[in-house]
C-alpha positions in Angstrom: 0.0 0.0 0.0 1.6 3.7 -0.8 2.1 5.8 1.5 3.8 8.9 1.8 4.3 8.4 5.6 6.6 5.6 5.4 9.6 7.5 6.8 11.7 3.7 6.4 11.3 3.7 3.3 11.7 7.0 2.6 15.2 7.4 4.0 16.2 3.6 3.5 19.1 5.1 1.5 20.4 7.7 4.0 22.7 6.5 7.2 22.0 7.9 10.7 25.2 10.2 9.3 23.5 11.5 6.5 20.2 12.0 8.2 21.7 14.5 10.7 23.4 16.0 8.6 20.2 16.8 6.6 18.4 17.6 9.5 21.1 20.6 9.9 20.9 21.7 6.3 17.6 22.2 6.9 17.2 23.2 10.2 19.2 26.1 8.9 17.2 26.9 5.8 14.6 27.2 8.4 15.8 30.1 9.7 14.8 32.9 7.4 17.0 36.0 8.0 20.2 33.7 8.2 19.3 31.8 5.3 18.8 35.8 3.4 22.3 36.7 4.9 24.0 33.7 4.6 23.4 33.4 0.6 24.6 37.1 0.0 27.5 36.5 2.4 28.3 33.1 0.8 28.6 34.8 -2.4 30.6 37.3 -1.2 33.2 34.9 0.0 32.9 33.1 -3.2 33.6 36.0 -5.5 36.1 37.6 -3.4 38.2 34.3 -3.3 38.0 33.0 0.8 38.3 29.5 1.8 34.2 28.9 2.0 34.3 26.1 -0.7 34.7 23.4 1.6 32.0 24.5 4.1 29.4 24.9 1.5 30.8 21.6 -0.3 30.0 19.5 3.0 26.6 21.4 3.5 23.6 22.5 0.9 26.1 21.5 -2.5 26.3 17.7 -1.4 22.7 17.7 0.0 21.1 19.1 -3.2 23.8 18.2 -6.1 25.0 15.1 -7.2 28.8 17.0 -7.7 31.0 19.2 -10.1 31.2 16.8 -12.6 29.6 13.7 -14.6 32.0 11.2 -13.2 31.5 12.8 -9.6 27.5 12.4 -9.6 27.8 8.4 -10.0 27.7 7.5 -6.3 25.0 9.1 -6.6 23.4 7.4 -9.7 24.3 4.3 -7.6 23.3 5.0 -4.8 19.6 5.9 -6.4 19.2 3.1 -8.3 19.7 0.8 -5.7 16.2 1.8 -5.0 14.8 1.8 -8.2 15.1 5.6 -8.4 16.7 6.8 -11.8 18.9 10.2 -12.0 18.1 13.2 -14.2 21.9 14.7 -14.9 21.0 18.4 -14.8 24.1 20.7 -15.8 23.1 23.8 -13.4 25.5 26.4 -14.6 23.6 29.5 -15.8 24.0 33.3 -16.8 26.8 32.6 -19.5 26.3 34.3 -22.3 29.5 34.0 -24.6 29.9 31.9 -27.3 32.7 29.7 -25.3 30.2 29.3 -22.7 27.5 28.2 -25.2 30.1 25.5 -26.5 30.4 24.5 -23.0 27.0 23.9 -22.2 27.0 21.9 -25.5 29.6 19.6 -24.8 28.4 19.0 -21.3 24.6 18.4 -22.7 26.2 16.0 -24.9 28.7 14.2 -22.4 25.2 13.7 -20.1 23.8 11.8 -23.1 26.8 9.9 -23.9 26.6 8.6 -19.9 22.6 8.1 -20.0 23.6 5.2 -22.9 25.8 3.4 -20.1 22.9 2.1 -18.7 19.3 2.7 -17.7 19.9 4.6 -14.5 20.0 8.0 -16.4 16.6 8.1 -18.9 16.6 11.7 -19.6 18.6 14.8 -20.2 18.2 18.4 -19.8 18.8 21.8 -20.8 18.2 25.0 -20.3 18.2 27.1 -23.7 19.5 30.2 -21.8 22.5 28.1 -21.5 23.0 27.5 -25.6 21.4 30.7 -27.2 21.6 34.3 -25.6 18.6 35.8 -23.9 18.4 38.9 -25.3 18.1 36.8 -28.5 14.7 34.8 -27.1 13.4 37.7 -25.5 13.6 40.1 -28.9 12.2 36.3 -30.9 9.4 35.8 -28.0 8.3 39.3 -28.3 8.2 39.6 -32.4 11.0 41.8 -32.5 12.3 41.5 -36.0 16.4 40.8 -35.7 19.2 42.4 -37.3 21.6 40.2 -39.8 23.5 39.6 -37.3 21.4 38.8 -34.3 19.8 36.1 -36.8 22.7 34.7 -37.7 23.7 34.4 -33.8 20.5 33.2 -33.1 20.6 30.1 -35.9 24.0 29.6 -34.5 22.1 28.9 -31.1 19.2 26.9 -32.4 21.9 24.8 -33.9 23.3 23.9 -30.9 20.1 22.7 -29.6 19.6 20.3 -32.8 23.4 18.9 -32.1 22.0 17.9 -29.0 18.6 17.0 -29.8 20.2 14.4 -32.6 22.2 12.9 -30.0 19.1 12.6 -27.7 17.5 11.0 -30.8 20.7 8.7 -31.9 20.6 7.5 -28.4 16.9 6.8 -28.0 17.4 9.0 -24.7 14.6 11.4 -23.8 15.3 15.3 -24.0 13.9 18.0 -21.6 13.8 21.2 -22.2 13.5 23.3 -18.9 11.0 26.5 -18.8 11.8 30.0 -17.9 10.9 33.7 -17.3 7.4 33.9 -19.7 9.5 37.3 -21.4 11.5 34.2 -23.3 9.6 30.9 -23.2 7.7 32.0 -26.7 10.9 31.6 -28.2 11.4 28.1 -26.2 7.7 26.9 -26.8 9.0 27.6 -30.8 11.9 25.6 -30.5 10.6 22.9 -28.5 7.5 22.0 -31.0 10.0 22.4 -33.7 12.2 19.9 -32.4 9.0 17.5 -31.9 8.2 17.7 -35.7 11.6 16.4 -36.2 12.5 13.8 -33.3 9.0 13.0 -32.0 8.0 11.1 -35.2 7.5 7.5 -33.3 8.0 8.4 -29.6 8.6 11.3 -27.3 12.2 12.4 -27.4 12.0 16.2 -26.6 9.9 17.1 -24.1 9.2 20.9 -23.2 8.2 22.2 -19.9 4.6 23.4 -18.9 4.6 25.7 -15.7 1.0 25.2 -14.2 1.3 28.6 -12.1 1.1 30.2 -15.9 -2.9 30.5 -15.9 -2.1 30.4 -20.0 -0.4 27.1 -19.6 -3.3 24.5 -19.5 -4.6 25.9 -23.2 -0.5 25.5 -24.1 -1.1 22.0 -23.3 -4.2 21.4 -25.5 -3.1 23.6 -28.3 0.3 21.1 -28.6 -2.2 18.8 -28.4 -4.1 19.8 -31.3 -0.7 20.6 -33.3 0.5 16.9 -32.6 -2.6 15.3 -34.2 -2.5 17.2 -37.0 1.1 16.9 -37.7 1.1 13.5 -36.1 4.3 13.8 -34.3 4.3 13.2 -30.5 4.5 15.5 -27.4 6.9 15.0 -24.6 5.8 17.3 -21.3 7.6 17.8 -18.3 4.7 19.2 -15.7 5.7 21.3 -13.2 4.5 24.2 -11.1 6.9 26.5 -11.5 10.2 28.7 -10.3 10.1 32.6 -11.2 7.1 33.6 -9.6 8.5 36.6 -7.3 9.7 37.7 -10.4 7.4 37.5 -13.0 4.9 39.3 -11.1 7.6 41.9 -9.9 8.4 43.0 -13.5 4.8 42.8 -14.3 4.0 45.6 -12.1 7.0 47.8 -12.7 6.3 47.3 -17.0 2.6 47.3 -16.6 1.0 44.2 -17.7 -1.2 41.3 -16.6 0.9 38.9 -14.7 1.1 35.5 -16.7 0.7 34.1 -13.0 -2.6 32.5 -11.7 -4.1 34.4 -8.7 -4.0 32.1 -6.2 -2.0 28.8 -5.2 -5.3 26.9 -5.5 -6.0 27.7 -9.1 -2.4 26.4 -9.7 -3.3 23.4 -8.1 -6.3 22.7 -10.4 -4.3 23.3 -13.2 -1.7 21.4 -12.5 -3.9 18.5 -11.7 -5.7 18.9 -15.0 -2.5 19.1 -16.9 -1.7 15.6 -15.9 -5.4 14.5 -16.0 -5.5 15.1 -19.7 -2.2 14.1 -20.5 -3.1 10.5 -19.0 -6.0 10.9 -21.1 -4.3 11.2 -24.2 -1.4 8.7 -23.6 -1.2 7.7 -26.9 -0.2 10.7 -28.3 1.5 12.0 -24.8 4.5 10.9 -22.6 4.6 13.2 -19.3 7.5 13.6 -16.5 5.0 15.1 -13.0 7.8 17.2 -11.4 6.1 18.2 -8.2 6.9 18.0 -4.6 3.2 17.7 -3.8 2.1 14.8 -2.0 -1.7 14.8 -3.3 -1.1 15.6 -7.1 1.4 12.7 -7.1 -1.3 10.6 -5.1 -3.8 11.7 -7.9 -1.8 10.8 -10.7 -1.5 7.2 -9.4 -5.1 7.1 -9.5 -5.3 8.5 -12.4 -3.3 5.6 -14.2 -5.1 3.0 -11.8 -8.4 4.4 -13.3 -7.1 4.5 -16.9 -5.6 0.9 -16.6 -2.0 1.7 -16.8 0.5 -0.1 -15.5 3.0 1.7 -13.2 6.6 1.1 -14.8 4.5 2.6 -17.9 7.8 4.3 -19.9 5.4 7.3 -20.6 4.9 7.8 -16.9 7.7 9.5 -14.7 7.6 11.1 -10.8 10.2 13.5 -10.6 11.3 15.1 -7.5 14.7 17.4 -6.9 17.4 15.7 -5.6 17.5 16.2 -1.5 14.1 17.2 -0.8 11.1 15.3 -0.9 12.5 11.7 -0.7 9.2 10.5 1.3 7.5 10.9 -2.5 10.0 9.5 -4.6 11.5 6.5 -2.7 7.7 5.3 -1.8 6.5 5.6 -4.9 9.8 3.8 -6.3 9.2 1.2 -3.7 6.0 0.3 -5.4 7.4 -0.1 -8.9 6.4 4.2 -10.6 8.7 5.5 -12.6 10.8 7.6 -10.5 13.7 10.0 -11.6 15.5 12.5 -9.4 17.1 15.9 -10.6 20.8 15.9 -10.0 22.1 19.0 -10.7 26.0 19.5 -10.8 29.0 22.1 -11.4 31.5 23.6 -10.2 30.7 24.9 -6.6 30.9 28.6 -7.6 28.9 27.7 -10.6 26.3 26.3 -8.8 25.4 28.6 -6.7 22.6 30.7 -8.5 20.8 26.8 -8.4 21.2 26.6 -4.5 19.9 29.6 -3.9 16.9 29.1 -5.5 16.8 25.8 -3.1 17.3 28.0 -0.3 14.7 30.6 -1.4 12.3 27.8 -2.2 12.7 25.9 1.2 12.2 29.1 2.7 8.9 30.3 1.2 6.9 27.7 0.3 4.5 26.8 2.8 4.9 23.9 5.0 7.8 22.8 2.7 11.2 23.2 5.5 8.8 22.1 8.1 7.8 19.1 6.2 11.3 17.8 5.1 12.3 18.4 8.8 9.1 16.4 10.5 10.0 13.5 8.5 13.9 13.3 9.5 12.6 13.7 12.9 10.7 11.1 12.6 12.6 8.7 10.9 15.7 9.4 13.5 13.3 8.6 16.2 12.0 5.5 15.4 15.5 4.6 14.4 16.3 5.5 17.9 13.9 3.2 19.6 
């Protein structure tokens, strides 16, 4: 029977060690004002050079990321899938905006694909096309700016650097997500992504874009691809989530003076979300779906969702995600039970890294209930250990 309580199986993989040592991390994410402080101080420290590597190593960077490189993240892959929980290899570098940098990004997108063909531990990749093509560039395309020469040659140079990768993903028969972003540049992604589906998606989902359900447009995305897919009979690949900019989307939607893309309330982003996955188990024959969500009842209702449609759990077009470090109770129950179940491991250099575990920080902070939760459940797994 599944149950989200199961605090045994949901640190199984953790030692007594390890469980204390996440109770700290987030006993100190709990605090708000130090956690404020500490990231601008941390930075600080980072940029001016001090010896605050090693501290932040042994802290947040090994709870939440798998390491600084491929070959450091497989303990990690390991250690998942001796619990039937696969890895997502997430390269989590960001703000680069130099053609060297883009080459990077393309190399490592490519190295995380040549590791997911080892074996079966790794079933997707993914990128973030901020990392491959300038944003300036996707916000002037999303907007219907019309580019210079040279801005369209740089941008083709970009979108070609997404189809190197995209025809490895496709040579390899590994999957291919495409993470979302600020709404001022996902036109430009959405464009990219369904162009990339026309080409790669011809018998299965290999590219999948990502729909954030706290966009109250989102839900009609979903139906419109939808539509587009049985026309041009290609198939749609959606990673569901509910999203990471909302501060800031509505921030520079009052200062520039137009209707936030975000819904009005966390409730109506519930319903969408849960609709979203709703109708893509509806439509599983044209749509393959990754669930990222951290929520405890929308992962409990897509279960019954498949239940109800007759599919079975390890169903390939099926996947639970959850970030690495933080929700375990989710994914290692639901692994235990035979779901598809894939964390995201993010790595990079420390220094790198840091814009991602911030956002962890800032996350664990403000959602509601979520530090409490994670730290209820160590509790309670280190005291019935303890008895």
């Amino acid at each position: 029977m599944l149950s989200f309580e199961n605090t045994k199986i949901a640190f199984a993989n953790r030692s007594d060690r390890e469980l204390k040592k996440a109770h700290f991390v987030f006993k100190v994410l709990a605090i708000s004002w130090l956690n404020n402080i500490g990231t601008k101080l941390t930075m600080l420290a980072l940029n001016l050079g001090l010896p605050v590597k090693g501290l932040i190593k042994w802290t947040v960077f090994d709870h939440f990321c798998g390491g600084e490189d491929i070959l450091d993240c497989e303990n990690t892959i390991q250690g998942l899938a001796n619990y039937n929980v696969k890895t997502i290899l997430d390269y989590s570098v960001e703000g680069k905006q130099n053609e060297a940098d883009f080459d990077h990004c393309l190399g490592k997108a490519v190295s995380s694909i040549e590791r997911a063909k080892l074996d079966g531990n790794v079933p997707f990749c993914v990128i973030k096309l901020t990392g491959l093509i300038e944003f300036d560039l996707l916000e002037k395309i999303s907007a219907g700016t019309v580019l210079s020469e040279q801005e369209n040659i740089e941008f083709l140079k970009g979108r070609n650097r997404v189809d190197i990768i995209a025809q490895n993903a496709f040579n390899a028969n590994i999957p291919l997500m495409i993470d979302a972003e600020e709404s001022w540049i996902q036109n430009a992604i959405d464009e990219i992504a369904h162009l990339l589906m026309t080409r790669y998606n011809l018998k299965r989902a290999i590219v999948y874009n990502t729909a954030q359900m706290y966009r109250h447009d989102r839900f009609f995305y979903i139906k419109n691809l939808y539509q587009k897919a049985e026309e041009g009979n290609f198939y749609i690949g959606l990673k569901i989530v509910r999203g990471a900019y909302m501060e800031k989307e509505r921030n520079r939607a009052t200062k520039m003076g137009y209707l936030s893309p975000i819904q009005p309330s966390k409730s109506a982003t519930d319903v969408d979300y849960d609709r979203a996955i709703q109708f893509c188990v509806e439509n599983l024959g044209r749509i393959s779906i990754c669930a990222g969500t951290h929520n405890e009842k929308s992962s409990l209702l897509l279960t019954e969702i498949m239940k109800d449609h007759q599919v079975l759990e390890d169903d390939s077009r099926i996947y639970f995600s959850q970030l690495l470090g933080m929700s375990d109770h989710i994914s290692f129950n639901l692994s235990k039970v035979n779901f598809n179940v894939a964390k995201y491991v993010p790595y990079g250099p420390v220094k790198e890294v840091m814009p991602y575990l911030i956002r962890r920080a800032d996350e664990n902070t403000s959602v509601a209930g979520q530090t409490g939760r994670e730290l209820n459940l160590i509790r309670k797994e280190l005291d019935r250990r303890s008895l």
